[in-house]
PDB file with SEQRES, HELIX, SHEET and CRYST1 records, atoms N, CA, C and O in Angstrom:
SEQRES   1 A   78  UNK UNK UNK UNK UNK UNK UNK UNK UNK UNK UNK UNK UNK          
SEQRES   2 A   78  UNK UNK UNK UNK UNK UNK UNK UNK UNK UNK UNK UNK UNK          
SEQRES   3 A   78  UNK UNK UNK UNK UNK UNK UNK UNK UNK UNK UNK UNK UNK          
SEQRES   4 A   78  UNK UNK UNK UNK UNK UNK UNK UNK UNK UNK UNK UNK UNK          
SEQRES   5 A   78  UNK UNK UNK UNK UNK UNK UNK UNK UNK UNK UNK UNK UNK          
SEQRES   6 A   78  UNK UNK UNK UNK UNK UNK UNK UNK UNK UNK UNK UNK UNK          
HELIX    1 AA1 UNK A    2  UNK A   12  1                                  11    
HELIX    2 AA2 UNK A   30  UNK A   36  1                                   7    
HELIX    3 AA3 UNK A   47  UNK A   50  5                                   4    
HELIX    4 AA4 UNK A   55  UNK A   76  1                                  22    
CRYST1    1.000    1.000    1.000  90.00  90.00  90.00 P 1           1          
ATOM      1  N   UNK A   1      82.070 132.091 151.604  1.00  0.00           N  
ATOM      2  CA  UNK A   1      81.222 130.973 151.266  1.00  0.00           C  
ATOM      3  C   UNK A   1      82.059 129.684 151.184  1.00  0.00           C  
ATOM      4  O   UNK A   1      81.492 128.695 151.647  1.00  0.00           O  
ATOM      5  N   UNK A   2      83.221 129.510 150.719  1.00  0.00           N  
ATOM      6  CA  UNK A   2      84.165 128.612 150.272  1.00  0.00           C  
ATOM      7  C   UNK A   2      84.361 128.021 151.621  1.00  0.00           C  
ATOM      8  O   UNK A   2      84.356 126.791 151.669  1.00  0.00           O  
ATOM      9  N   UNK A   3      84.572 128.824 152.965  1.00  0.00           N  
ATOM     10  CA  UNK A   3      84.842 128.412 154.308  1.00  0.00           C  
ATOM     11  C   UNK A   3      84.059 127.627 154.717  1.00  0.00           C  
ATOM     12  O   UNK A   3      84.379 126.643 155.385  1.00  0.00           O  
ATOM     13  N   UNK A   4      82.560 128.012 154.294  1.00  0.00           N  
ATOM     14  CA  UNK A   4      81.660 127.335 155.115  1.00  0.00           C  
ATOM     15  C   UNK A   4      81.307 125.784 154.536  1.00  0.00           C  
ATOM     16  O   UNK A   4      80.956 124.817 155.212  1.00  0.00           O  
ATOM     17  N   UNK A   5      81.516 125.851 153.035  1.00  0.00           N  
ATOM     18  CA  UNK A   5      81.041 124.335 152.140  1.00  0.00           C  
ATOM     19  C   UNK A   5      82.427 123.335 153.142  1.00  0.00           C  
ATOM     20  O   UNK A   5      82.401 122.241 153.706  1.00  0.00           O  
ATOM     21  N   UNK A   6      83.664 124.540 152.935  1.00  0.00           N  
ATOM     22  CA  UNK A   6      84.658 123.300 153.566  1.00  0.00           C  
ATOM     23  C   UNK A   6      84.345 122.667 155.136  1.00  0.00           C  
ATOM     24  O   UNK A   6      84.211 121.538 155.608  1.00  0.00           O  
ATOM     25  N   UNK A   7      84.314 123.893 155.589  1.00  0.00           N  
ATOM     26  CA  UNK A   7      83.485 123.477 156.913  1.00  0.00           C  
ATOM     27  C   UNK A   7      82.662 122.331 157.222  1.00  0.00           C  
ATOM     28  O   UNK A   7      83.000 121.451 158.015  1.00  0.00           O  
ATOM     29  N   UNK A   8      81.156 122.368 156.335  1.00  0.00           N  
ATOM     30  CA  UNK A   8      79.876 121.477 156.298  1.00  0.00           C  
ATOM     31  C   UNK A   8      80.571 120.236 155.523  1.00  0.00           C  
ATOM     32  O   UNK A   8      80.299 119.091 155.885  1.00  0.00           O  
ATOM     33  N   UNK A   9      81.438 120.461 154.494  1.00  0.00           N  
ATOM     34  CA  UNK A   9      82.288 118.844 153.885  1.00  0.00           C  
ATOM     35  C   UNK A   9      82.940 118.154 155.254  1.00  0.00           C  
ATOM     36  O   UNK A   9      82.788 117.000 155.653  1.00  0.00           O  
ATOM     37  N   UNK A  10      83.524 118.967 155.698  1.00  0.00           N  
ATOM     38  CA  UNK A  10      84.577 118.498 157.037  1.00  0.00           C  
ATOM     39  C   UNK A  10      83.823 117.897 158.063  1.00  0.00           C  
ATOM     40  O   UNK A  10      84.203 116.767 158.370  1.00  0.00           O  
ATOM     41  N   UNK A  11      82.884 118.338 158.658  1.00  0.00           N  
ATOM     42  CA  UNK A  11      81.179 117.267 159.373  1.00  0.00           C  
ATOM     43  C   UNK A  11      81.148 116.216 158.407  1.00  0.00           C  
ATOM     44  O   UNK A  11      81.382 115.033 158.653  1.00  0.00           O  
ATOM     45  N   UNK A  12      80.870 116.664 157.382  1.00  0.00           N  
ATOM     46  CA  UNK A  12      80.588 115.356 156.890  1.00  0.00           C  
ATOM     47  C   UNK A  12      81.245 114.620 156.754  1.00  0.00           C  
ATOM     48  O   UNK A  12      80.449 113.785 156.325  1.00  0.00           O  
ATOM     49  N   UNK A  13      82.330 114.044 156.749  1.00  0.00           N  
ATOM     50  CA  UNK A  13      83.555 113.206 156.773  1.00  0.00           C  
ATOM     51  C   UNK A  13      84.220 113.291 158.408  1.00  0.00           C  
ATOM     52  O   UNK A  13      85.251 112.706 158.740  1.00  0.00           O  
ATOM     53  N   UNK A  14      83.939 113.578 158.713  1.00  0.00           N  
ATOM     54  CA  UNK A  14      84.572 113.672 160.336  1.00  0.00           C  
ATOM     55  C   UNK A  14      82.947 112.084 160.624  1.00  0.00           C  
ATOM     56  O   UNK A  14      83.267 110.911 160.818  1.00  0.00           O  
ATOM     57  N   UNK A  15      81.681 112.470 160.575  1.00  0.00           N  
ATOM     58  CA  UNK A  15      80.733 111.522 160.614  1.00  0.00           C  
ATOM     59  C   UNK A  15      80.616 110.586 160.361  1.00  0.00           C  
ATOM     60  O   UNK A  15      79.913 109.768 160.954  1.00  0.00           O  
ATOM     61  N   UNK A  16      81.379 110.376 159.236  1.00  0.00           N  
ATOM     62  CA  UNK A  16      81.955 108.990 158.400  1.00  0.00           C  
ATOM     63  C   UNK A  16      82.145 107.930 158.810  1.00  0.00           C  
ATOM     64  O   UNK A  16      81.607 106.835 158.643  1.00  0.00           O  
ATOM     65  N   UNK A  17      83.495 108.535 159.748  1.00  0.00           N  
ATOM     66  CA  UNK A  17      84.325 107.693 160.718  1.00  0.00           C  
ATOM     67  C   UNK A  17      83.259 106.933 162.461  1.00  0.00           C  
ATOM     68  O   UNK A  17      82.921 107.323 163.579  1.00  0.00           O  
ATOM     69  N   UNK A  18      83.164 105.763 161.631  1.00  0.00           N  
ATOM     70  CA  UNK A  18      82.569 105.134 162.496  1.00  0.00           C  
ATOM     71  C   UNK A  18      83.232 105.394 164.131  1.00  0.00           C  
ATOM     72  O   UNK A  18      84.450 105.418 164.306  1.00  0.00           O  
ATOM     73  N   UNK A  19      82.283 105.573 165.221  1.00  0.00           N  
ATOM     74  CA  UNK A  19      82.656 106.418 166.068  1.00  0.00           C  
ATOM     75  C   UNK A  19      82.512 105.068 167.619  1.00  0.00           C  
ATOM     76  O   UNK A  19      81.426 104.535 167.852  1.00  0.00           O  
ATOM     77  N   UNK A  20      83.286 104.872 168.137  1.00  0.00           N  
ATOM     78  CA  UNK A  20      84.092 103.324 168.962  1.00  0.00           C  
ATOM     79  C   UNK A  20      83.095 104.143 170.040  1.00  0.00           C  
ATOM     80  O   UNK A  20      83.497 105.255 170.380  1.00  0.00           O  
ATOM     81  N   UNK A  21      81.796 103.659 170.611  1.00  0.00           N  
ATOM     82  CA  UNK A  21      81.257 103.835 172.014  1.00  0.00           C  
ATOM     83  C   UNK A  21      82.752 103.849 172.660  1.00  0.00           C  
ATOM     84  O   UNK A  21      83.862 103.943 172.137  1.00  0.00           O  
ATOM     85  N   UNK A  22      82.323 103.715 174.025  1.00  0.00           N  
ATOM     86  CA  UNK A  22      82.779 102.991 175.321  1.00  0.00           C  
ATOM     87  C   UNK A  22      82.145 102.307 175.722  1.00  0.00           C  
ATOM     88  O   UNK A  22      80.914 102.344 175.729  1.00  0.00           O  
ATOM     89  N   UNK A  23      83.240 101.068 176.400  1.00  0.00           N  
ATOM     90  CA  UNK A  23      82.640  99.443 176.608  1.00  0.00           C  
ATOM     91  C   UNK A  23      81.367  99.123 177.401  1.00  0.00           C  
ATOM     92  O   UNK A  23      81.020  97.950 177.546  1.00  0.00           O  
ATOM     93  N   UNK A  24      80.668 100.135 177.914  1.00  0.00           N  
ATOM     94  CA  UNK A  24      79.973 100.531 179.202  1.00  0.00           C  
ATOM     95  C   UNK A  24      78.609 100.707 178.089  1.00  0.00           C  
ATOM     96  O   UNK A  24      77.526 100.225 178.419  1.00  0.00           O  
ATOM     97  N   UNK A  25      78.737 101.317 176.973  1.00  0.00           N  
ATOM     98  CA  UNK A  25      77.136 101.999 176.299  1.00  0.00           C  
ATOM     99  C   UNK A  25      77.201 100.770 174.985  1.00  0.00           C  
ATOM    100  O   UNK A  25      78.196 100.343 174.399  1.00  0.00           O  
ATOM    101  N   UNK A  26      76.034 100.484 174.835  1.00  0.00           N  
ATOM    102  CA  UNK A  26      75.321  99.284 174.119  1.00  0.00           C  
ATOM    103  C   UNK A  26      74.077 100.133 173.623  1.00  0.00           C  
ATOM    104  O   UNK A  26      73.245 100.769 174.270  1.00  0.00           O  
ATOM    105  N   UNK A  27      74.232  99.923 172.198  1.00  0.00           N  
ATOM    106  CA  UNK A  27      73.419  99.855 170.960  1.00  0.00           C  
ATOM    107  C   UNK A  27      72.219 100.451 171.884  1.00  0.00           C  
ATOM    108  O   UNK A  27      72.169 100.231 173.094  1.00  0.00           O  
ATOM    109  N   UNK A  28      71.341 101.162 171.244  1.00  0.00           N  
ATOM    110  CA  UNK A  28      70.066 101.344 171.855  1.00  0.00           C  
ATOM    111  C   UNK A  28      68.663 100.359 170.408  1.00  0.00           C  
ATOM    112  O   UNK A  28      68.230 100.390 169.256  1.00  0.00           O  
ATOM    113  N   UNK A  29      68.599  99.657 171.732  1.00  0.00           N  
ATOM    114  CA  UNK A  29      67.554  98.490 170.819  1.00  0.00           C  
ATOM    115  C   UNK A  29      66.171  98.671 170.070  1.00  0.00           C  
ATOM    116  O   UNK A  29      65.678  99.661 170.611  1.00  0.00           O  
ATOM    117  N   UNK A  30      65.628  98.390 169.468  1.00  0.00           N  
ATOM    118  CA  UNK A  30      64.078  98.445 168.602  1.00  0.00           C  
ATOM    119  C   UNK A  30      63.362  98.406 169.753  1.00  0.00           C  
ATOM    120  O   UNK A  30      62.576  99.337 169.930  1.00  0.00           O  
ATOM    121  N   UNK A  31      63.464  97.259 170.873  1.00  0.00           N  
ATOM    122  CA  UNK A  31      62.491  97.442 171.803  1.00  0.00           C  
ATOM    123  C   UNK A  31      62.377  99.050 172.386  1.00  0.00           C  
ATOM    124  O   UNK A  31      61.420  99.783 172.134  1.00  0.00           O  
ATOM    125  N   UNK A  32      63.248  99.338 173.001  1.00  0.00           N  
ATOM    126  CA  UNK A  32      63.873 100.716 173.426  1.00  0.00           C  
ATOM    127  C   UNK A  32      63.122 101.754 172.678  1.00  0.00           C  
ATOM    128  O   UNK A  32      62.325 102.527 173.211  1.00  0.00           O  
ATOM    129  N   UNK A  33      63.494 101.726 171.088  1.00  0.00           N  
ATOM    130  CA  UNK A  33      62.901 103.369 170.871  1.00  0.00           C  
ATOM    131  C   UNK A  33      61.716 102.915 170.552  1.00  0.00           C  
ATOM    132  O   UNK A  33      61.054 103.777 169.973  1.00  0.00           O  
ATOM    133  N   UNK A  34      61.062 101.702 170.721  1.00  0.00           N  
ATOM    134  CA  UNK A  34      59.619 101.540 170.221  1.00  0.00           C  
ATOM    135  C   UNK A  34      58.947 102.058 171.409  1.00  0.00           C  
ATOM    136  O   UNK A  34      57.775 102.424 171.316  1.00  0.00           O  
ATOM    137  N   UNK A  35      59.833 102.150 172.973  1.00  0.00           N  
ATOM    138  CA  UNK A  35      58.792 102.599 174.129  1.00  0.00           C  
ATOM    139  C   UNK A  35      59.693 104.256 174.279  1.00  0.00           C  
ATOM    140  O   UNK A  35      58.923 105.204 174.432  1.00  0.00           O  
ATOM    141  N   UNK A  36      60.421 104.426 174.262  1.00  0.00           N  
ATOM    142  CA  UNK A  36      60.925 105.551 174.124  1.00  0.00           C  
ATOM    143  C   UNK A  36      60.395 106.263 173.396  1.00  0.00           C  
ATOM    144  O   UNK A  36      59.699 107.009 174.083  1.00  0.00           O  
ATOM    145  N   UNK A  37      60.261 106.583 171.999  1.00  0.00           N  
ATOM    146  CA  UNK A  37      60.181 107.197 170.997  1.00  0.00           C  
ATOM    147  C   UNK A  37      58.788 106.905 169.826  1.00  0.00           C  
ATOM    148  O   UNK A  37      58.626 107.177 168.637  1.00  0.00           O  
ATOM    149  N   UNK A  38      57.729 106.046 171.141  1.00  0.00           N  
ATOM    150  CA  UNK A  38      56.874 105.943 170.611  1.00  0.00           C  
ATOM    151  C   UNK A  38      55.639 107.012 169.863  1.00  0.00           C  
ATOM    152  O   UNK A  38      54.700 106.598 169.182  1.00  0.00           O  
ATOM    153  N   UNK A  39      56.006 108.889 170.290  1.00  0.00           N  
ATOM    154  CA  UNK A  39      55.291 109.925 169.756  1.00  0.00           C  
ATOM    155  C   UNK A  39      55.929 110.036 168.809  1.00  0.00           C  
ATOM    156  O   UNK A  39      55.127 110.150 167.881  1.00  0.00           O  
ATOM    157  N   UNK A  40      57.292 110.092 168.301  1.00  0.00           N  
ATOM    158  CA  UNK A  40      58.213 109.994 167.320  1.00  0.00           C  
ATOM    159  C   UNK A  40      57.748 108.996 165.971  1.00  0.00           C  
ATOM    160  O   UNK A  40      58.442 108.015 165.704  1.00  0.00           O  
ATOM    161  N   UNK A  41      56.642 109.292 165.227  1.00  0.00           N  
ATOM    162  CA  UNK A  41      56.928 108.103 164.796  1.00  0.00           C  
ATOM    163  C   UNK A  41      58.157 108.236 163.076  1.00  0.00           C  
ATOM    164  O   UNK A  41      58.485 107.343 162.295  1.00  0.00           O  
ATOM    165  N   UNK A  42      58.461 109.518 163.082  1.00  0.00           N  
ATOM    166  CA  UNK A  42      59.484 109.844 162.240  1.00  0.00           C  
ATOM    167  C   UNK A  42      60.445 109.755 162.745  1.00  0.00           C  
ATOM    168  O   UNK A  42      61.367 109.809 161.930  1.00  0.00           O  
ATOM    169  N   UNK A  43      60.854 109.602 164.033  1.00  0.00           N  
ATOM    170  CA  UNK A  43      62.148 108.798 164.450  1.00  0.00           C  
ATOM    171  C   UNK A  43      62.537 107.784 164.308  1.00  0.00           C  
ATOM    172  O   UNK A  43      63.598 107.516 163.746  1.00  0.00           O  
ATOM    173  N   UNK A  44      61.284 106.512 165.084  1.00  0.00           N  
ATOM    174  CA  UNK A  44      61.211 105.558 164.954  1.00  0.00           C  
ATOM    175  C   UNK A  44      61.182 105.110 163.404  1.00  0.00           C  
ATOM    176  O   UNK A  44      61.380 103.921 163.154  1.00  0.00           O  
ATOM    177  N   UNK A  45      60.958 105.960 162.426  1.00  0.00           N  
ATOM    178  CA  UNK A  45      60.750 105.052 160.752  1.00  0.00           C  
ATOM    179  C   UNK A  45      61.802 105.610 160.301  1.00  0.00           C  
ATOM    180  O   UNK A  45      61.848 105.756 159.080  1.00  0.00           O  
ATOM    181  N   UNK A  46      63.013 106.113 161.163  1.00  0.00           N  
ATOM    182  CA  UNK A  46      64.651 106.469 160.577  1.00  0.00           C  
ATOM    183  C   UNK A  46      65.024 105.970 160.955  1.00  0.00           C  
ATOM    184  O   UNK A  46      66.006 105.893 160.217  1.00  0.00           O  
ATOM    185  N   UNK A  47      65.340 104.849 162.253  1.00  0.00           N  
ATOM    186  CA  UNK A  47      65.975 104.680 163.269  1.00  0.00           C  
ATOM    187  C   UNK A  47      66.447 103.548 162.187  1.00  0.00           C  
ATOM    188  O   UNK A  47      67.616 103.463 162.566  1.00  0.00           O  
ATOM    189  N   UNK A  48      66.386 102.949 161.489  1.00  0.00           N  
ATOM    190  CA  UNK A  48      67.343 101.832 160.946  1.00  0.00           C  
ATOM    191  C   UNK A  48      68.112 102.177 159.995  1.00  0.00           C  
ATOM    192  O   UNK A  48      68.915 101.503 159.352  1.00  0.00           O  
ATOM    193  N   UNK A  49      67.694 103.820 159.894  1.00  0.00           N  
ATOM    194  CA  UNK A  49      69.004 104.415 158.721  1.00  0.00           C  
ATOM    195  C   UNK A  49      70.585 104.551 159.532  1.00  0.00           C  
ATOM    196  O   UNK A  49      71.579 104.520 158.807  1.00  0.00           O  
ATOM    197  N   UNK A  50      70.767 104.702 161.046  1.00  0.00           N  
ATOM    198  CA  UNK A  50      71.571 104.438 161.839  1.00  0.00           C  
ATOM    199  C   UNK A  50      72.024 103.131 162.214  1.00  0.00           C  
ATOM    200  O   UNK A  50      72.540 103.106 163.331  1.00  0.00           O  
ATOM    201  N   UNK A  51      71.984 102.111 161.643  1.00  0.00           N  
ATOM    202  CA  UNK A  51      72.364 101.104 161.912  1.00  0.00           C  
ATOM    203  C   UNK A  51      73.415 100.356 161.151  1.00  0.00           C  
ATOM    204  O   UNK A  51      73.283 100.463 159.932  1.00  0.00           O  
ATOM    205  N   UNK A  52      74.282  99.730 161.498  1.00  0.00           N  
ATOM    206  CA  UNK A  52      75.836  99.332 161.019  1.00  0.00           C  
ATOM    207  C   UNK A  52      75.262  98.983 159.582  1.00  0.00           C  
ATOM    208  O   UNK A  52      76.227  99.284 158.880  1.00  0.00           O  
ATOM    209  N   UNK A  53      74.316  98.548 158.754  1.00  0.00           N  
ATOM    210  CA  UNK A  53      73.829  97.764 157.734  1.00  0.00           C  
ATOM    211  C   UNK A  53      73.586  98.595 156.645  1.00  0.00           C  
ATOM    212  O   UNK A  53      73.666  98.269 155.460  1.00  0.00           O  
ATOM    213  N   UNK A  54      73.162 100.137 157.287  1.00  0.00           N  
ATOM    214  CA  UNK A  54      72.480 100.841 156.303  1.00  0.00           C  
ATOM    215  C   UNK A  54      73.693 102.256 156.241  1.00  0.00           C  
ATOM    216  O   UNK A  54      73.659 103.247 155.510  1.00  0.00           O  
ATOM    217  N   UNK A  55      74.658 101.892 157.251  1.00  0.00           N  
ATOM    218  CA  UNK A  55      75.817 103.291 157.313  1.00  0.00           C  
ATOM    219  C   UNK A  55      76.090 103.763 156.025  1.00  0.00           C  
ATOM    220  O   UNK A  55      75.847 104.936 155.743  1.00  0.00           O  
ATOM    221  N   UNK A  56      76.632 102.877 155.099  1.00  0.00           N  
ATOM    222  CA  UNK A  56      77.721 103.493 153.619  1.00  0.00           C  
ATOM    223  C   UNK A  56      76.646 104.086 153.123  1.00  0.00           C  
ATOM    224  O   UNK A  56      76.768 105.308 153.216  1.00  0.00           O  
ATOM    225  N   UNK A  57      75.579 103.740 152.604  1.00  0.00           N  
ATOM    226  CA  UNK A  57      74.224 104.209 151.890  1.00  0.00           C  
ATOM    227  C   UNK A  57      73.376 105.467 152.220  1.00  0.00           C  
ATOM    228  O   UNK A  57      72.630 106.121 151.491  1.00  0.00           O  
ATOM    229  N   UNK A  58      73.736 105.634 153.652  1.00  0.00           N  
ATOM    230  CA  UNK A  58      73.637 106.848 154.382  1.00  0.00           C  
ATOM    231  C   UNK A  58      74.492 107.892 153.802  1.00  0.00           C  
ATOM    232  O   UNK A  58      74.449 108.736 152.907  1.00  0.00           O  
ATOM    233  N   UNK A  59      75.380 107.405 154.818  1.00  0.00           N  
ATOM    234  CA  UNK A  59      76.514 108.372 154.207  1.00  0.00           C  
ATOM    235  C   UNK A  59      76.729 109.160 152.521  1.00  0.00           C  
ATOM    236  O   UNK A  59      77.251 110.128 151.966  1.00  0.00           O  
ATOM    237  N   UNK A  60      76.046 108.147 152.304  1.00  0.00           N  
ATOM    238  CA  UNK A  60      76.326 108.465 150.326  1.00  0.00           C  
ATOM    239  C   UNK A  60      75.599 109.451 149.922  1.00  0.00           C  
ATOM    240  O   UNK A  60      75.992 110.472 149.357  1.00  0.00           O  
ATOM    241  N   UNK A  61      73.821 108.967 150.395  1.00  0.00           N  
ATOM    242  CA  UNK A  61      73.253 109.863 150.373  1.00  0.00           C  
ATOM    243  C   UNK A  61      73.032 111.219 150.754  1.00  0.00           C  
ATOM    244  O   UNK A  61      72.455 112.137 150.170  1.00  0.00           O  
ATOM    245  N   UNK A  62      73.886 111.123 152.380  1.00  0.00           N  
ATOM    246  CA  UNK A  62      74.261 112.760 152.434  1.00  0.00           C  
ATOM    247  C   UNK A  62      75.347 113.262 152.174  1.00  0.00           C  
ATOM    248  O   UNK A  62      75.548 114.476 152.183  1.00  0.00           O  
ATOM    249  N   UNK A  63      76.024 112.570 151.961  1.00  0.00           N  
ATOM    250  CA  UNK A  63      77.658 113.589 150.830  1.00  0.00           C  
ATOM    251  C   UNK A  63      76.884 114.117 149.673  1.00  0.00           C  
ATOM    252  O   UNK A  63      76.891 115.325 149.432  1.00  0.00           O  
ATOM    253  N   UNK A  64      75.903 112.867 148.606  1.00  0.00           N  
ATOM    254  CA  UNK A  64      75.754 113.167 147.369  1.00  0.00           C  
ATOM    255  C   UNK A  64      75.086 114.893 147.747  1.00  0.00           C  
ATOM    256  O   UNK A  64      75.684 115.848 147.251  1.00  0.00           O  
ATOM    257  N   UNK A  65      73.951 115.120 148.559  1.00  0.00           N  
ATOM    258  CA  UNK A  65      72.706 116.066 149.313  1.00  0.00           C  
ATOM    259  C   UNK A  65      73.807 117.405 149.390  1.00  0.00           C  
ATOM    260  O   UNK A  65      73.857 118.382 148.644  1.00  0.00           O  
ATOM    261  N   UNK A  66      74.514 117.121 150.375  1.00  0.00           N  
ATOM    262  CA  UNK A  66      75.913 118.363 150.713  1.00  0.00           C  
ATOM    263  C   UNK A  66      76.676 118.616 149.352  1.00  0.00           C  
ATOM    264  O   UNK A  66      77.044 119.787 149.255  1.00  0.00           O  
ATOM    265  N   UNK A  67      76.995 117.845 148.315  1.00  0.00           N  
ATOM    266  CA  UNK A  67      77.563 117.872 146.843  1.00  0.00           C  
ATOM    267  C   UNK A  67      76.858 119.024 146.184  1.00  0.00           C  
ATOM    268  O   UNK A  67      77.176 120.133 145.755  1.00  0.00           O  
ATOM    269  N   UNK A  68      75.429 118.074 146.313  1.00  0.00           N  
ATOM    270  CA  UNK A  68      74.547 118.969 145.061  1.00  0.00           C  
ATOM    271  C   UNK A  68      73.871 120.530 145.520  1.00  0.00           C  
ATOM    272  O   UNK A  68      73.359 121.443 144.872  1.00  0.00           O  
ATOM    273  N   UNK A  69      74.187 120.288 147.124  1.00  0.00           N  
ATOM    274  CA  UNK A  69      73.766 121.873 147.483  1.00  0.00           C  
ATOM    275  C   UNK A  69      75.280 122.950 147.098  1.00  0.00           C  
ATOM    276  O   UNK A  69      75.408 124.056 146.574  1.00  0.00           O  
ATOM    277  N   UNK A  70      75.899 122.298 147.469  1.00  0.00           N  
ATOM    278  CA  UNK A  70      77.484 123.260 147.245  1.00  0.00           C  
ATOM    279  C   UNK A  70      77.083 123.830 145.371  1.00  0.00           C  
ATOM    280  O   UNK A  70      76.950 124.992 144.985  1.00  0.00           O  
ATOM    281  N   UNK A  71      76.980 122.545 144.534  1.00  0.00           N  
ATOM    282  CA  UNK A  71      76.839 123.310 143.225  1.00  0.00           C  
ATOM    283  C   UNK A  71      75.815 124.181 142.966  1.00  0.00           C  
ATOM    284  O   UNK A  71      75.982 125.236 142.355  1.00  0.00           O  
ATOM    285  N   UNK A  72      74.680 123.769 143.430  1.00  0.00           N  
ATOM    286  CA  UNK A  72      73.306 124.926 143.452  1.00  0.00           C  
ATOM    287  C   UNK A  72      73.910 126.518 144.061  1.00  0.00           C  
ATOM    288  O   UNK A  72      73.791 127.640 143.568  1.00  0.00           O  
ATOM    289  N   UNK A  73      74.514 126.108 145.188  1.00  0.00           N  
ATOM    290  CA  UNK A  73      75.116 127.777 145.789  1.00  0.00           C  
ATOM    291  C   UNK A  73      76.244 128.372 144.478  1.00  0.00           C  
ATOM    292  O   UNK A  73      76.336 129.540 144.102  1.00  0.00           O  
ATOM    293  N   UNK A  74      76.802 127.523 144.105  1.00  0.00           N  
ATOM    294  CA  UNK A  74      77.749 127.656 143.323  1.00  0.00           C  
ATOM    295  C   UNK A  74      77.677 128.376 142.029  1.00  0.00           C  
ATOM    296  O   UNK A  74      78.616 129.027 141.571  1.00  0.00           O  
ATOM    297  N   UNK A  75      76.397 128.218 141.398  1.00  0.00           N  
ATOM    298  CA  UNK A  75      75.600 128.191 140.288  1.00  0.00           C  
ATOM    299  C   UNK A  75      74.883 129.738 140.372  1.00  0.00           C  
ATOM    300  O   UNK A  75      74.908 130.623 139.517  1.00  0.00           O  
ATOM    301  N   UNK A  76      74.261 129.739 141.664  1.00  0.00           N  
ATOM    302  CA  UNK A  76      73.846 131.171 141.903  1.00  0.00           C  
ATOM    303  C   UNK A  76      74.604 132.098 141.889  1.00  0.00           C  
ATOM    304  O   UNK A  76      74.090 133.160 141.535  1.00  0.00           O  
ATOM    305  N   UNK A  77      75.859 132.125 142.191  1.00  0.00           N  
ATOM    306  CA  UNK A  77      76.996 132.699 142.520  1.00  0.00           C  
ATOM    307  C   UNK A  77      77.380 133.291 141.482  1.00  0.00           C  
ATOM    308  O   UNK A  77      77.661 134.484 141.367  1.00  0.00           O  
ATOM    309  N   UNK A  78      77.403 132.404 140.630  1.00  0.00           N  
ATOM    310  CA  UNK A  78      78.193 133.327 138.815  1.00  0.00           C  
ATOM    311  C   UNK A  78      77.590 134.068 138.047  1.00  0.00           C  
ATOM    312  O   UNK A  78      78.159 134.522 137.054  1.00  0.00           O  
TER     313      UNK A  78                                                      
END                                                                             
């Protein structure tokens, strides 16, 4: 069990690290997933949780999510 929390911690911090496109791929725009991803509309009402503005707050929220599941497994365990 210990392998796998380190494991799922290690994604999660590997994700962290803001990740450098290549000079060639550009942002995919609001216009874009509004015609793209217009059956989506639970895509489209996440799609600004991916954006440079909302990253740390993200992130927080799923470390805190991955935290509090590790202690729940943890808890069962003893």
């Amino acid at each position: 069990m210990a392998a796998t929390f380190f494991r799922e911690l290690g994604y999660e911090l590997v994700d962290a690290v803001p990740q450098v496109p290549p000079v060639s791929v550009e942002p995919v725009s609001n216009d874009v997933i509004a015609l793209q991803f217009s059956a989506s509309c639970s895509l489209r009402a996440l799609f600004f949780l991916f954006q440079p503005a909302h990253f740390q707050a993200t992130f927080e929220t799923g470390l805190e999510t991955l935290l509090r599941g590790i202690e729940r497994s943890r808890g069962r365990q003893d």
